[in-house]
C-alpha beads as a LAMMPS data file, in Angstrom:
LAMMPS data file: protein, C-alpha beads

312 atoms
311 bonds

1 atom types
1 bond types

-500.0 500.0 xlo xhi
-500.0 500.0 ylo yhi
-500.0 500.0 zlo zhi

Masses

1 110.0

Atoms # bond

1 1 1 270.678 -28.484 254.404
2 1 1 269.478 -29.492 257.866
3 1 1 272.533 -28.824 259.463
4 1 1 273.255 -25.336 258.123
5 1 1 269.928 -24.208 258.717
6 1 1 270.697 -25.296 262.684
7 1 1 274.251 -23.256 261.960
8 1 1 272.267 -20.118 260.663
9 1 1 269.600 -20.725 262.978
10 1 1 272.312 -20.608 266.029
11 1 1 274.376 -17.885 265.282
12 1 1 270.964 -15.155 264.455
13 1 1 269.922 -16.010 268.305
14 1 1 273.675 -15.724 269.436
15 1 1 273.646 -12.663 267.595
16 1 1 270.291 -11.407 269.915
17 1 1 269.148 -9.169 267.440
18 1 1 266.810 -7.808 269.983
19 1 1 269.228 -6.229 271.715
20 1 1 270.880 -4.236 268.881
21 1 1 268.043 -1.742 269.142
22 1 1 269.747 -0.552 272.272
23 1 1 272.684 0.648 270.702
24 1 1 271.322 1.550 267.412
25 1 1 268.529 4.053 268.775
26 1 1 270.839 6.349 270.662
27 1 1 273.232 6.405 267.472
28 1 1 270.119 7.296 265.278
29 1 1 269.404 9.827 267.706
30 1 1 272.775 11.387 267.592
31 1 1 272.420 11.773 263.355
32 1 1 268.498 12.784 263.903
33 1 1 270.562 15.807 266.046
34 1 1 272.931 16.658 264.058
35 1 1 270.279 16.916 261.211
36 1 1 267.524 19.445 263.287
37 1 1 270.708 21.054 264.518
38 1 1 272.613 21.487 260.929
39 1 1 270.463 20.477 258.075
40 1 1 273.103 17.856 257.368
41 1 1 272.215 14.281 256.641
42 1 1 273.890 12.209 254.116
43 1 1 272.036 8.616 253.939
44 1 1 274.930 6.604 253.009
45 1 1 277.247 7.335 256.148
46 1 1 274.712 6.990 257.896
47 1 1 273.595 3.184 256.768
48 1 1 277.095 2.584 256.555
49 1 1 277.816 3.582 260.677
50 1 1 274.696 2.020 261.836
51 1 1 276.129 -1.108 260.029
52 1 1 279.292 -1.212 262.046
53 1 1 277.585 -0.176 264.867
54 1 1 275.837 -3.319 264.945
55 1 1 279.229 -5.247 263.720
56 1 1 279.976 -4.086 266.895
57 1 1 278.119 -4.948 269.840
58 1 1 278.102 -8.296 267.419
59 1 1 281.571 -8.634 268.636
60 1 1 280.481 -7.890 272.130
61 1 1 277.920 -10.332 272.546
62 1 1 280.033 -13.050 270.449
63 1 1 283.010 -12.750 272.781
64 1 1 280.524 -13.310 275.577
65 1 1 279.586 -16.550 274.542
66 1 1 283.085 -17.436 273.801
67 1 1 284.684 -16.386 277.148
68 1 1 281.809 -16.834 279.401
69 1 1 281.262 -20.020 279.015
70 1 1 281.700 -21.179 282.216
71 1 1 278.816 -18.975 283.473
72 1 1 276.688 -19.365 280.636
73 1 1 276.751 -23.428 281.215
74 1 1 276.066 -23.008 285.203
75 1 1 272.930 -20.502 284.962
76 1 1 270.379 -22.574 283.872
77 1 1 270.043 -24.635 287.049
78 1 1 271.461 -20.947 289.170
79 1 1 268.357 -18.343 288.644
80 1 1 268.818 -17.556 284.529
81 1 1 265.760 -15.821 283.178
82 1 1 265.258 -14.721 279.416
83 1 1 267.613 -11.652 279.877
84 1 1 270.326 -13.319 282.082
85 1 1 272.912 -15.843 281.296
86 1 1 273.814 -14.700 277.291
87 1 1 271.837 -16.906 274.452
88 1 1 272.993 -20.636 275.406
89 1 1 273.758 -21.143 271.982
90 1 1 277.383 -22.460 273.043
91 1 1 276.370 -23.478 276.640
92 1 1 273.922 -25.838 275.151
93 1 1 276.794 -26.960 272.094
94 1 1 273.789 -25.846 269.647
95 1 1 276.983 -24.534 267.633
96 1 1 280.877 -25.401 268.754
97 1 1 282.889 -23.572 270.764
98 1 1 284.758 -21.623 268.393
99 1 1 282.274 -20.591 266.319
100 1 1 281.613 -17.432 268.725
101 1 1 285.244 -16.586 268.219
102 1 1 285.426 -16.644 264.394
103 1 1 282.222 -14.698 264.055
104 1 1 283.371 -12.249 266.908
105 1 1 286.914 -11.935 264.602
106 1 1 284.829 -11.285 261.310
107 1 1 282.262 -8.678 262.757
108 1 1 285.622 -7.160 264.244
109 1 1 287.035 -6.937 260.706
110 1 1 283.845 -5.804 259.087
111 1 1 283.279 -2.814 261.370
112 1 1 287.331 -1.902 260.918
113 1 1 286.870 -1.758 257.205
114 1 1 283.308 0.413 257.144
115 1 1 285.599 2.666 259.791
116 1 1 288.058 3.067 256.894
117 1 1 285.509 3.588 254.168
118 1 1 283.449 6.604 256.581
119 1 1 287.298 8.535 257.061
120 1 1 288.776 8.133 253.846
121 1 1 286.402 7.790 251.123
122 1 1 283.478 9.318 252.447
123 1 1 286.055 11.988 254.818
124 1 1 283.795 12.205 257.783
125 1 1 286.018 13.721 259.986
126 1 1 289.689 13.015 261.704
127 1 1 288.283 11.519 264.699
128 1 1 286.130 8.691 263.146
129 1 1 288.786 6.085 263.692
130 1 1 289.315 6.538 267.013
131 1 1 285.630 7.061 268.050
132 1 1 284.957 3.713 266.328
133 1 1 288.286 2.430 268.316
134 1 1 286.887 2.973 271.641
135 1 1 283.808 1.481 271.238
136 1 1 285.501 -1.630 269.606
137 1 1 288.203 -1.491 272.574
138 1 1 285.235 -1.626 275.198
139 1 1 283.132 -3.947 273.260
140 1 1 286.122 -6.430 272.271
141 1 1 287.578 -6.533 275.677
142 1 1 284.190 -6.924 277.847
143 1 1 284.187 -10.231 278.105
144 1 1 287.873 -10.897 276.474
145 1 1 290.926 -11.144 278.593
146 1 1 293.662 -9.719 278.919
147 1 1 291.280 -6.476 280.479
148 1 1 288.083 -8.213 280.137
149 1 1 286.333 -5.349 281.938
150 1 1 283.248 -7.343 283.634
151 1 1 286.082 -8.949 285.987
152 1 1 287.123 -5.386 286.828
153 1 1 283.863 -3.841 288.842
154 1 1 283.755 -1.240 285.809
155 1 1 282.062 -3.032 283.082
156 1 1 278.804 -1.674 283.706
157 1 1 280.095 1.910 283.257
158 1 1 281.583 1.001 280.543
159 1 1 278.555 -0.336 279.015
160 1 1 276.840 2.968 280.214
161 1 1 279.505 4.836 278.223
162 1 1 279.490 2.687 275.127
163 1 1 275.678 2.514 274.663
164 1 1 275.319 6.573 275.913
165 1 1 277.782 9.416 274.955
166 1 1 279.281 7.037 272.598
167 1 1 276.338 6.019 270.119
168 1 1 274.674 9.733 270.386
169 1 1 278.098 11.721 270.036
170 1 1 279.692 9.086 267.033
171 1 1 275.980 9.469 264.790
172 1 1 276.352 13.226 265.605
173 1 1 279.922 13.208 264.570
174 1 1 279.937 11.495 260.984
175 1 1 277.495 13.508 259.887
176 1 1 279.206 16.902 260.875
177 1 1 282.785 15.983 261.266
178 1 1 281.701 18.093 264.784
179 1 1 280.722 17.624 268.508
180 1 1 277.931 19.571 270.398
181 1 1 277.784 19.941 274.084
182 1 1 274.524 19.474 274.291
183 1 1 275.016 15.375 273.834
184 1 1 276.513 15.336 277.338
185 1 1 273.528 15.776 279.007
186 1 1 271.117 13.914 276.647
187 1 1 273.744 10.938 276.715
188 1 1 273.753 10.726 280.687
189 1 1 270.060 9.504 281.431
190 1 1 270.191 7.010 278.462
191 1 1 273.639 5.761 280.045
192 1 1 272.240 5.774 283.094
193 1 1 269.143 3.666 281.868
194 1 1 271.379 1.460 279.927
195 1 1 273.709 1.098 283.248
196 1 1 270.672 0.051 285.090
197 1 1 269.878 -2.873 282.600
198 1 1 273.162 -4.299 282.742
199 1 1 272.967 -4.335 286.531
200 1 1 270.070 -5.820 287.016
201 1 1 270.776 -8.432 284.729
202 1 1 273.253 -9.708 286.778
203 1 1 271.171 -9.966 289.340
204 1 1 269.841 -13.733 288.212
205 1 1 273.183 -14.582 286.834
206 1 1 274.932 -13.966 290.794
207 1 1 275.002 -17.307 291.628
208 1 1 276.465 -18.584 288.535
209 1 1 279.033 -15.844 288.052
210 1 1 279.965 -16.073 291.912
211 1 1 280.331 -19.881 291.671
212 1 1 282.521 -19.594 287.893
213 1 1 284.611 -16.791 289.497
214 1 1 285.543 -15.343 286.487
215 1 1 282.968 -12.413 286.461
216 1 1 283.546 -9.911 289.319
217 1 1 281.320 -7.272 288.489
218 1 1 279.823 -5.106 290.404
219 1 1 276.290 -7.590 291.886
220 1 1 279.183 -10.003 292.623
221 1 1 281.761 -7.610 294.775
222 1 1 279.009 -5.989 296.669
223 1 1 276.064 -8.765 296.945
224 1 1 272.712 -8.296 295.520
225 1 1 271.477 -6.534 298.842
226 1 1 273.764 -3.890 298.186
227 1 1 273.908 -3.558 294.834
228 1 1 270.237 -2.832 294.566
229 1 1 270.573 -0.066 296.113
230 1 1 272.946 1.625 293.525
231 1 1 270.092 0.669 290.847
232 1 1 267.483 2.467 292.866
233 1 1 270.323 5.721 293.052
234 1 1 270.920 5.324 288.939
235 1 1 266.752 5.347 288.625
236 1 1 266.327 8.149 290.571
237 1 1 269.510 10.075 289.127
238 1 1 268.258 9.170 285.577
239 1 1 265.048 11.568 285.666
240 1 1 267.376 14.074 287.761
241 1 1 269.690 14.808 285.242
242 1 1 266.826 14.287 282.530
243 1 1 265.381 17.440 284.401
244 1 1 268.804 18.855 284.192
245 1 1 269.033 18.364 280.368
246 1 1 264.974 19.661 279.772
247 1 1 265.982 22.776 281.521
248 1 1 268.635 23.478 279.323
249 1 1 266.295 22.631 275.507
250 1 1 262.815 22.441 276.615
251 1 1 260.612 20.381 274.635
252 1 1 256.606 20.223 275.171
253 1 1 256.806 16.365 273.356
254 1 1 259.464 15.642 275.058
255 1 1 258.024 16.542 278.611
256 1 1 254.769 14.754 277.611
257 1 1 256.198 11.328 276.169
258 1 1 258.585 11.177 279.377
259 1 1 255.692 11.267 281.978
260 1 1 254.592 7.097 281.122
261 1 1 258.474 6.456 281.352
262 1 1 259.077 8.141 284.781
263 1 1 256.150 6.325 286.101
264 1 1 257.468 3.282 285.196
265 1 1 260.791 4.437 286.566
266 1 1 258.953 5.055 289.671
267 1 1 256.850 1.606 289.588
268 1 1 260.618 -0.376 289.169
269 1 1 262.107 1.420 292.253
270 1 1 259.106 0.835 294.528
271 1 1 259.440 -2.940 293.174
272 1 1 262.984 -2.519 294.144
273 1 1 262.463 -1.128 297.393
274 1 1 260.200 -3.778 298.506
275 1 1 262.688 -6.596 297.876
276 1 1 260.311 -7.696 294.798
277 1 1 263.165 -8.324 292.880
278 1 1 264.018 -11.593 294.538
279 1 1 261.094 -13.398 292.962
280 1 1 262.492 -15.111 290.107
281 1 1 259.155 -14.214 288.019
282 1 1 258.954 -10.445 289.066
283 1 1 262.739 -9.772 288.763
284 1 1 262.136 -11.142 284.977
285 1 1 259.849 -8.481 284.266
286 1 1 261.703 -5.819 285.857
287 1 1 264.705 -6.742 283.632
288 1 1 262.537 -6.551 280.410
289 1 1 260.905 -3.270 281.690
290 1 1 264.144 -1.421 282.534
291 1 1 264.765 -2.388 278.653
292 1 1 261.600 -0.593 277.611
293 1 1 263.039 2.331 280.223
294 1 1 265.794 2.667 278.311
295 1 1 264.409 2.886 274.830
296 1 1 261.992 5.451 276.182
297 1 1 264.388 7.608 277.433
298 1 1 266.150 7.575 274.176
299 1 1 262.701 7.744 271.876
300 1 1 261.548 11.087 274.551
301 1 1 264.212 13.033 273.442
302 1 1 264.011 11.986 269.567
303 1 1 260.443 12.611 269.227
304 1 1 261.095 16.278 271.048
305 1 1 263.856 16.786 267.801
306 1 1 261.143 15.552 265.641
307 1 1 258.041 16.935 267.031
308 1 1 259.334 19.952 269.237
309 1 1 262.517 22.721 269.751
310 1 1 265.413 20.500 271.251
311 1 1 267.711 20.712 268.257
312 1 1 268.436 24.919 268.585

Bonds

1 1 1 2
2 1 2 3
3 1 3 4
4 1 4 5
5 1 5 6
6 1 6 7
7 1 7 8
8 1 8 9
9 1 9 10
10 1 10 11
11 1 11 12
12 1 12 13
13 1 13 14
14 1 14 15
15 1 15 16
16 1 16 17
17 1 17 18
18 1 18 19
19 1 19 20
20 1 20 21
21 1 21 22
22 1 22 23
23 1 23 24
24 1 24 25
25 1 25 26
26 1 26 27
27 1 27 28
28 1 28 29
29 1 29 30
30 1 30 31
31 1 31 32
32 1 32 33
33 1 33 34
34 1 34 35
35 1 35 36
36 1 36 37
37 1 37 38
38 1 38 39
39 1 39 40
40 1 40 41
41 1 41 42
42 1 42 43
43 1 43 44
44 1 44 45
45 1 45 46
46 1 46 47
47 1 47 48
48 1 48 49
49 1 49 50
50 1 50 51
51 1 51 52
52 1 52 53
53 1 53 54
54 1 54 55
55 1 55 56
56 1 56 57
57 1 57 58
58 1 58 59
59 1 59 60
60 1 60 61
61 1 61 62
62 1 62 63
63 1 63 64
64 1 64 65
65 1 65 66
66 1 66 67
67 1 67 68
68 1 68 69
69 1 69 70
70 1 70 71
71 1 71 72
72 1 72 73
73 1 73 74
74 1 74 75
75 1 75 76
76 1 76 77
77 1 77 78
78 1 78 79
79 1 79 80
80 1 80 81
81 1 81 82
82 1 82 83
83 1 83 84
84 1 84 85
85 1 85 86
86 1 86 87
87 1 87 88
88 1 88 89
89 1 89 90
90 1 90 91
91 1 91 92
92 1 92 93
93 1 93 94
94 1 94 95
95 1 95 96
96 1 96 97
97 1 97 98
98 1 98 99
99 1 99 100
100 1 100 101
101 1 101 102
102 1 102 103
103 1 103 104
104 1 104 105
105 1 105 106
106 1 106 107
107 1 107 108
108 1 108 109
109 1 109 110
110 1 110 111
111 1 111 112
112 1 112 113
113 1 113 114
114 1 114 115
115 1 115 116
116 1 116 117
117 1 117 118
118 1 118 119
119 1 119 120
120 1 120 121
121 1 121 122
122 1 122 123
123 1 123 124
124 1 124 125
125 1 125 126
126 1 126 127
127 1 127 128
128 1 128 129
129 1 129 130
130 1 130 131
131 1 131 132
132 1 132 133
133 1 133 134
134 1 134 135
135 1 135 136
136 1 136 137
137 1 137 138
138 1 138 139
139 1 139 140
140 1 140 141
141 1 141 142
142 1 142 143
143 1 143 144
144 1 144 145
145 1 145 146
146 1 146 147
147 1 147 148
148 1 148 149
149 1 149 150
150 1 150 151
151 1 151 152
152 1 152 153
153 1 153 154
154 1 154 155
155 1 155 156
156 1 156 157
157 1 157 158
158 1 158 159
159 1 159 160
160 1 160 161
161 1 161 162
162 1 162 163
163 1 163 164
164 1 164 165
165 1 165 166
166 1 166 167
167 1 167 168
168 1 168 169
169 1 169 170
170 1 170 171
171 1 171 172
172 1 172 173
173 1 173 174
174 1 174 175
175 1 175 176
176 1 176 177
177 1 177 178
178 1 178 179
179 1 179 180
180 1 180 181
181 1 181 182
182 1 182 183
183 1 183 184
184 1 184 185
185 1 185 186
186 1 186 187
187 1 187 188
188 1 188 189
189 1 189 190
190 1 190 191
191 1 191 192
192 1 192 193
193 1 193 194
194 1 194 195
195 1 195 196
196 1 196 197
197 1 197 198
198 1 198 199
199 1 199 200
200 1 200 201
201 1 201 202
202 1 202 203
203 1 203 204
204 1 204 205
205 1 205 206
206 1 206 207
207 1 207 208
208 1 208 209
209 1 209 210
210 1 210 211
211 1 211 212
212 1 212 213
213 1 213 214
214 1 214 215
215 1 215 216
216 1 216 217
217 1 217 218
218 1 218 219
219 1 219 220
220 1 220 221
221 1 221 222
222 1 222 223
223 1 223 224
224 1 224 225
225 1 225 226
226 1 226 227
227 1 227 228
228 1 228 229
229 1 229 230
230 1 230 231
231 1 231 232
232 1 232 233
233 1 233 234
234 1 234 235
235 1 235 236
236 1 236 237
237 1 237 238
238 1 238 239
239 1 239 240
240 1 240 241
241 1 241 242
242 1 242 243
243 1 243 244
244 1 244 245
245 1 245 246
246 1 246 247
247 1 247 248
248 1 248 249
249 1 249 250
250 1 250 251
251 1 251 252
252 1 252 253
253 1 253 254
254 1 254 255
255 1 255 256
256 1 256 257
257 1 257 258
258 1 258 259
259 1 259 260
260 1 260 261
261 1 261 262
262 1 262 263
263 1 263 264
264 1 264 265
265 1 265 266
266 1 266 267
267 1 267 268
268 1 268 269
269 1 269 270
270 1 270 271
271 1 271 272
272 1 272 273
273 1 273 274
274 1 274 275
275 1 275 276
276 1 276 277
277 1 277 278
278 1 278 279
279 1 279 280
280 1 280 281
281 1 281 282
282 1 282 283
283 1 283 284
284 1 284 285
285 1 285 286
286 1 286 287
287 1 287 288
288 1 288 289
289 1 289 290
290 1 290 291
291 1 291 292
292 1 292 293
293 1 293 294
294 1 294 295
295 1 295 296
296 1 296 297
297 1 297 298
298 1 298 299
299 1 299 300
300 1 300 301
301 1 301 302
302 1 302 303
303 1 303 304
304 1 304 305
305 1 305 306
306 1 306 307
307 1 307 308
308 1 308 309
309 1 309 310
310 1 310 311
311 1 311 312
């Protein structure tokens, strides 16, 4: 009984349930949309999709431990803070090896078969399959080789991509069967956010990733000193094209929930600008913060469906 309580107790903080809100608040966004825009809803697709949703960025973050373990074993003692350096559950042999791989192989089956049961049974629309593909071929392959796209310099885009237009566009999609334009330019600043998060968070991990040298993203190829510069640009772009989007569906609540958010958009880029980051203790916070950033982004523009006239 011990022992499989340890098991369980490993593989729910390898899963980092934490994180999952990140992927399943823009998808709830994209079906709260397609409701205020349509009237359609339809409660079982959408428990269903946020289900494999989940399955995954399961897969995501279960690949990680299983193909970064090199990293994962060599941050401890390099700069890892509570954001950095995935969960240690393998680094630390709390659980073996290839546990992360069979649980990364049945998440990837579970979210093929609920992509199945949305297009054929429940007939949400031709392009279901290969919406759900994508984000399984960007989420499988992150960490996997052969593409294993945070060796390439483009996983954070990726990530931006797979946790922005994707989420928003997919929970707009099985409810309609339809795409609206208008996701473009909500999905940017939360991909932006999102973007940012990643980044940073590789921040504490440089050393380890740049001594493994099997993670060539994008703090590694340009050095923090650069890179921190293209998270300052993503902040500032972030509330440009959030301007951009408000212009286009103005919302009172959303204007008003966004102003705490921008401030502490504008509190994280003076931080940045004044080298702050490179204390261990502050660079922690501004990981967890640029978190909170990105949920707030995504919660402005639900509570202006909700509350206000962005859904016309």
């Amino acid at each position: 009984m011990t022992n499989r309580m340890g098991t369980l107790k490993g593989i729910f903080i390898m899963s980092r349930p934490p994180f999952h809100i990140v992927g399943v608040f823009p998808f709830v966004l994209g079906a709260v949309y397609a409701y205020k825009a349509t009237g359609i809803f339809n409660w079982p697709v959408f428990i269903l999709s946020v289900l494999a949703v989940i399955c995954i960025m399961l897969v995501t973050y279960y690949n990680g431990e299983y193909y970064d373990i090199k990293e994962d074993e060599l941050a401890p003692g390099m700069g890892k803070n509570a954001f950095s350096g995935g969960s240690q559950v393998i680094a630390q042999k709390m659980l073996p090896h290839r546990y992360a791989k069979i649980a990364a192989y049945i998440s990837l089956g579970t979210a093929v078969v609920i992509g199945l049961v949305l297009q054929f049974i429940f007939i949400t629309g031709v392009w279901t399959i290969l919406l759900g593909a994508i984000g399984i071929f960007f989420g499988f392959f992150y960490s996997k080789p052969p593409f294993r796209w945070v060796n390439r310099g483009i996983g954070e885009l990726l990530i931006g991509f797979s946790y922005g237009w994707l989420p928003i566009a997919v929970g707009y999609y099985l409810q309609t069967s339809s795409f609206d334009s208008y996701i473009i330019w909500m999905s940017i600043p939360v991909g932006l956010t999102i973007f940012n998060v990643i980044l940073l968070n590789e921040f504490p991990d440089y050393k380890a990733d740049s001594t493994a040298g099997n993670k060539r993203n994008i703090v590694v190829r340009l050095g923090r000193e650069k890179a921190i510069y293209i998270y300052i640009a993503a902040q500032a772009l972030t509330w440009i094209m959030f301007a951009v989007s408000m212009s286009m569906r103005y919302s009172v609540v959303s204007g008003i929930t966004a102003i705490p958010f921008l401030v502490l958009s504008i509190l994280l880029m003076i931080l940045a600008l004044m080298k702050k980051h490179q204390t261990p203790k502050i660079l922690e916070a501004m990981c967890g913060l640029g978190i909170l950033l990105n949920i707030g982004i995504t919660l402005t523009y639900l509570l202006g469906m909700i509350f206000g006239g962005l859904a016309v």
